[in-house]
N, CA and C atoms as an extended XYZ file, in Angstrom:
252
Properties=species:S:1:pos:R:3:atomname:S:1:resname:S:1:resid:I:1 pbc="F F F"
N       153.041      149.279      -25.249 N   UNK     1
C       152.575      150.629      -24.992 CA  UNK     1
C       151.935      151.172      -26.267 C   UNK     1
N       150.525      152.121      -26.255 N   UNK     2
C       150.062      152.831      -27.404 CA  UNK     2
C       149.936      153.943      -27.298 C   UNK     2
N       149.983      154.331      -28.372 N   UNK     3
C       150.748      155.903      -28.852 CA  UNK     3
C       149.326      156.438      -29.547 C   UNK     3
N       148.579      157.374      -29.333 N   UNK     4
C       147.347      157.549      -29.930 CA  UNK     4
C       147.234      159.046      -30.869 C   UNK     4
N       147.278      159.251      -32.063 N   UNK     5
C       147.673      160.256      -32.843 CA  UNK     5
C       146.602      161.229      -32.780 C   UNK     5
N       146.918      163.044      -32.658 N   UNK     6
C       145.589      163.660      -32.613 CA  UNK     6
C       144.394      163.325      -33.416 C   UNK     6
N       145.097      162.892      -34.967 N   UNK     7
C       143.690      162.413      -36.207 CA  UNK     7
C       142.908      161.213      -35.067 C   UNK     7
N       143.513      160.566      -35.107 N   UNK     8
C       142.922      159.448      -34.154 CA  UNK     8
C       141.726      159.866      -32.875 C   UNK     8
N       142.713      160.188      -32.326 N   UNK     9
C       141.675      160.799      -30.939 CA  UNK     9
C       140.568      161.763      -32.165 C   UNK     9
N       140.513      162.786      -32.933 N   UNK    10
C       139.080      163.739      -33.035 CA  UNK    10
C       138.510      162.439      -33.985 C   UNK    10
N       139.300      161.223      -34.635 N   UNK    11
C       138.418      160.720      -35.221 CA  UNK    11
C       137.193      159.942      -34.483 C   UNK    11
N       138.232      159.257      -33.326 N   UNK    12
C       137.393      158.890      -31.818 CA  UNK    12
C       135.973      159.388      -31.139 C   UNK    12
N       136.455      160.899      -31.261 N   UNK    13
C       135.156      161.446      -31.083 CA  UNK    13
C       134.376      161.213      -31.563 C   UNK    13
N       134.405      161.491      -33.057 N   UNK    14
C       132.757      161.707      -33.887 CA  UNK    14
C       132.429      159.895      -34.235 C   UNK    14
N       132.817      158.822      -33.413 N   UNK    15
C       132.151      157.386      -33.747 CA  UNK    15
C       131.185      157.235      -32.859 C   UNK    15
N       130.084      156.908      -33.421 N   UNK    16
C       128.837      156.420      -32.672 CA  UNK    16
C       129.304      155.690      -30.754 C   UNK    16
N       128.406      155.876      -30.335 N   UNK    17
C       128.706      155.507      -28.914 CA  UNK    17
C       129.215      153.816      -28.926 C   UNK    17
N       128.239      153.190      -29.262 N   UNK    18
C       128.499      151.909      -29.481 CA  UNK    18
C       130.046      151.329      -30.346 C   UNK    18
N       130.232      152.258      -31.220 N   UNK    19
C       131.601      152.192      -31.840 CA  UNK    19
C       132.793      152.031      -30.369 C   UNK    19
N       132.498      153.542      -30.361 N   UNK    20
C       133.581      153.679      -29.142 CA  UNK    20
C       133.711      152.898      -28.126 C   UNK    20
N       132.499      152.237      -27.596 N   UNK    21
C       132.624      151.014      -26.787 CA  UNK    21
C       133.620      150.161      -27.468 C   UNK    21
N       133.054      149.524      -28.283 N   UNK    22
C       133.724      148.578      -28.842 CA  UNK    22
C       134.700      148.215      -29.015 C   UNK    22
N       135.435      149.844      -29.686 N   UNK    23
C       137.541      150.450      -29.874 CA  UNK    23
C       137.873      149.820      -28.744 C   UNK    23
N       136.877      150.320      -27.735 N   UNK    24
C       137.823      150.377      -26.261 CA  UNK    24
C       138.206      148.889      -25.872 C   UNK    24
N       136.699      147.834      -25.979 N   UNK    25
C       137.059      146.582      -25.727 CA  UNK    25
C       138.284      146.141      -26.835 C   UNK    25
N       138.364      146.532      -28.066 N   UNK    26
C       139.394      146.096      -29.026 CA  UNK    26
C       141.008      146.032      -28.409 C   UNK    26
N       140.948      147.702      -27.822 N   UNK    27
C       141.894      147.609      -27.811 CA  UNK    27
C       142.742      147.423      -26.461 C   UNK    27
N       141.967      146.750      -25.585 N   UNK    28
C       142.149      146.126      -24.537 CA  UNK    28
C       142.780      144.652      -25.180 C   UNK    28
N       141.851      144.010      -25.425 N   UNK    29
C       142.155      142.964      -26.405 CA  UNK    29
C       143.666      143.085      -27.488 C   UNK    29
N       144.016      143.800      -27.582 N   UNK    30
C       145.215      144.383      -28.240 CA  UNK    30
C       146.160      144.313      -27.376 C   UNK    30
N       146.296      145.336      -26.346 N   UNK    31
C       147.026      145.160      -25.509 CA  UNK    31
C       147.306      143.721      -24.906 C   UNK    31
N       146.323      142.397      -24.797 N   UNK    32
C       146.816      141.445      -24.389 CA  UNK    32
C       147.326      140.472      -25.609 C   UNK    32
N       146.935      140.860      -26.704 N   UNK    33
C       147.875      139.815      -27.905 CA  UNK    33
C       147.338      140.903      -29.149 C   UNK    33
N       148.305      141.298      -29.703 N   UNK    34
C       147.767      142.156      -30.825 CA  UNK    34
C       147.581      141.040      -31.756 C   UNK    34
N       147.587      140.051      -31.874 N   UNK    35
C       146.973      138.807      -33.360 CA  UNK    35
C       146.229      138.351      -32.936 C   UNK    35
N       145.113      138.575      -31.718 N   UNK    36
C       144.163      137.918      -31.565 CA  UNK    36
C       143.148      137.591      -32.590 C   UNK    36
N       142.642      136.366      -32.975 N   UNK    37
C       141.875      136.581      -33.970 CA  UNK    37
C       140.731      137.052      -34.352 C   UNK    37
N       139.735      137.495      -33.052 N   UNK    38
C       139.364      138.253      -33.510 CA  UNK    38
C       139.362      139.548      -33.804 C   UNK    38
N       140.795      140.387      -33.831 N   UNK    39
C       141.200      141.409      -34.505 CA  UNK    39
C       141.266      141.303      -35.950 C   UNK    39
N       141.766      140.284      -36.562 N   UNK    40
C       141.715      140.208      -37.843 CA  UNK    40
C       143.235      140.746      -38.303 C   UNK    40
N       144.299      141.223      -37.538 N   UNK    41
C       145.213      141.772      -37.828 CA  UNK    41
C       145.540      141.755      -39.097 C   UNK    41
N       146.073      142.920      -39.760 N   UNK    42
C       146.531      142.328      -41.498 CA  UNK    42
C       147.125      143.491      -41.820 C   UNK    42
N       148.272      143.346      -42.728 N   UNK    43
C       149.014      144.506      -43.104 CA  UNK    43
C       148.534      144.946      -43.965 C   UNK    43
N       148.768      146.081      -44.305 N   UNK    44
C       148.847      147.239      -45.739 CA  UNK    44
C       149.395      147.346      -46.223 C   UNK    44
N       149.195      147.708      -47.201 N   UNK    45
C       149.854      148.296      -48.754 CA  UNK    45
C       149.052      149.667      -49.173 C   UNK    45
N       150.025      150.066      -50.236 N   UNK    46
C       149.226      151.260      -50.831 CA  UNK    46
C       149.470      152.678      -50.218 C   UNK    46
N       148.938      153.898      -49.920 N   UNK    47
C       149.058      154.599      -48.837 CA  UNK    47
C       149.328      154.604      -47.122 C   UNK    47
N       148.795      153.454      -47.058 N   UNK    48
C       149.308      152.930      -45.287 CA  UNK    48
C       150.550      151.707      -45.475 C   UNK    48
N       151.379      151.510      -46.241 N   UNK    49
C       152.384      150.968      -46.335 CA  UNK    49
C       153.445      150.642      -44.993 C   UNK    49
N       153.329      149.404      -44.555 N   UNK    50
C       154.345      149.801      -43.241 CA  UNK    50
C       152.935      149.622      -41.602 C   UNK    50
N       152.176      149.744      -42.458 N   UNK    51
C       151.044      150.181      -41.082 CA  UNK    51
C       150.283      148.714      -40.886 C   UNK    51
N       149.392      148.395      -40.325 N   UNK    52
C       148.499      147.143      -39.972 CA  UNK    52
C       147.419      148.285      -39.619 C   UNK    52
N       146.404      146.872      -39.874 N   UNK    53
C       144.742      146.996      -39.663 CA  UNK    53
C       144.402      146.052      -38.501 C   UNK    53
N       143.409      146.236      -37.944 N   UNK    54
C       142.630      145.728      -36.544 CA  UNK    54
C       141.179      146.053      -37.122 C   UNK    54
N       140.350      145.201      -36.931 N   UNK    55
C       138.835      145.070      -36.972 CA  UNK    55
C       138.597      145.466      -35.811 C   UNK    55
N       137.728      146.651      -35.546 N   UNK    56
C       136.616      146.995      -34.635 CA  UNK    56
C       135.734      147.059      -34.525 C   UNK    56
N       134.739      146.852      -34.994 N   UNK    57
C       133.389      146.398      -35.884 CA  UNK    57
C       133.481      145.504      -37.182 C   UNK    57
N       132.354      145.109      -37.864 N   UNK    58
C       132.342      144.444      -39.086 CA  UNK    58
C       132.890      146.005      -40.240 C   UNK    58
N       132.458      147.154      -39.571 N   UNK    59
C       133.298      148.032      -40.886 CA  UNK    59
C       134.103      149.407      -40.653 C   UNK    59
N       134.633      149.283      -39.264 N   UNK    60
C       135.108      149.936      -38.261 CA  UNK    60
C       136.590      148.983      -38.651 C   UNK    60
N       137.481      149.956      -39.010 N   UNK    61
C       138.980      149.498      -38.462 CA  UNK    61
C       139.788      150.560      -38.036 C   UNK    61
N       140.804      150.135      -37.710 N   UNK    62
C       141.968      151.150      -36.291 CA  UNK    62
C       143.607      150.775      -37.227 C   UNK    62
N       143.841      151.732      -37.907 N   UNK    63
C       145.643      151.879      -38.323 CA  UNK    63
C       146.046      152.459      -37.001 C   UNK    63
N       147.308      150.959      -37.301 N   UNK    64
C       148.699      151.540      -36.223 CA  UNK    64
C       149.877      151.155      -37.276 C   UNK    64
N       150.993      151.503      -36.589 N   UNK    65
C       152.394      151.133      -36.674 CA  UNK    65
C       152.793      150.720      -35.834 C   UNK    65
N       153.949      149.810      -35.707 N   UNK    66
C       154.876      149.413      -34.437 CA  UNK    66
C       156.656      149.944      -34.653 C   UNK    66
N       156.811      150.372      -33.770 N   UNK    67
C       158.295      150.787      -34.011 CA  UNK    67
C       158.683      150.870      -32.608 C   UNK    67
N       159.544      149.723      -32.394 N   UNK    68
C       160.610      149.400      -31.446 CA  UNK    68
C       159.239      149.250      -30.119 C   UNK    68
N       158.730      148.272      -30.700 N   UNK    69
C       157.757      147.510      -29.471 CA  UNK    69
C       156.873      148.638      -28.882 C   UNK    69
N       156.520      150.127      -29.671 N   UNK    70
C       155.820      151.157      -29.339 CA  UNK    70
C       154.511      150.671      -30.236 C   UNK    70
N       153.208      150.983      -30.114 N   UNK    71
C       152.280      150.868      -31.119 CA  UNK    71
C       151.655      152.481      -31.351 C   UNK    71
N       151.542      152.934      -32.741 N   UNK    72
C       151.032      154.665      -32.780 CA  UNK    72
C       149.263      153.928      -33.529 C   UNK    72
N       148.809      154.398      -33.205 N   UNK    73
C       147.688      154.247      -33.696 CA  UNK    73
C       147.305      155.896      -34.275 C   UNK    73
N       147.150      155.431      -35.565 N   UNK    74
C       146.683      156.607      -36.351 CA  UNK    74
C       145.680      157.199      -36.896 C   UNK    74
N       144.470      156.303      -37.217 N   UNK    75
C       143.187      156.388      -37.612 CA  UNK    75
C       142.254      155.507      -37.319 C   UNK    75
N       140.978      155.749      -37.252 N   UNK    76
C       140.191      154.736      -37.035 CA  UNK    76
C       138.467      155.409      -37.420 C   UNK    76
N       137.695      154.486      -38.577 N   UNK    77
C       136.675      155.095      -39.283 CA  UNK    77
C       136.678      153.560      -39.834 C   UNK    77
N       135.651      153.936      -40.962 N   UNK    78
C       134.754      152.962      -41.733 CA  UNK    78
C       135.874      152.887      -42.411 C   UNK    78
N       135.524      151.355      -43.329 N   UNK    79
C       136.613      150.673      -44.139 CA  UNK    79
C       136.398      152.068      -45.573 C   UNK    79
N       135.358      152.634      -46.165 N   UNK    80
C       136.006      153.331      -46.998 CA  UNK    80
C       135.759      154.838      -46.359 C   UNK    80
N       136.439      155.321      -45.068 N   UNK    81
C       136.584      156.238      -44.794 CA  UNK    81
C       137.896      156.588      -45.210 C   UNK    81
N       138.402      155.395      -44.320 N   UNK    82
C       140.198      155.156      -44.260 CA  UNK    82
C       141.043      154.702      -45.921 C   UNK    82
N       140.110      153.946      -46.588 N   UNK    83
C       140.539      153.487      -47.912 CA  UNK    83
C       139.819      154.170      -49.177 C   UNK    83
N       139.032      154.716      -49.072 N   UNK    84
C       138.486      154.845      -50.080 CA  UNK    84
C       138.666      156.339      -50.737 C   UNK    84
């Protein structure tokens, strides 16, 4: 099950159309194996400590957490939207 955080959803909004396509196929793809490879799955460090990354584009990624087989998805923007 995914848990979708308000930052998340208004960040949702303002991504190019084609982005948002894309999330959506991602995270379909998620829902049937979150390590698919082409997600790229990979943990964090640093400020998202605890959290994982998902590729949605080549510079599009999606933070979640998992806690007790729940997934929260928290952000999703350009690699130095989210990191930089």
């Amino acid at each position: 099950m995914n848990h979708f955080s308000k930052r998340f959803r208004k960040n949702c909004a303002k991504l190019p159309a084609a982005v948002q396509h894309k999330l959506s196929e991602r995270l379909e793809l998620f829902e049937q194996d979150p390590f698919h490879p082409a997600l790229k799955n990979h943990a964090l460090g640093g400020e998202y400590e605890g959290c994982r990354s998902i590729n949605v584009t080549g510079n599009y990624r999606a933070i979640y957490y998992e806690q007790n087989g729940v997934y929260f998805f928290l952000r999703v923007g350009t690699h130095p939207e989210l990191y930089g």
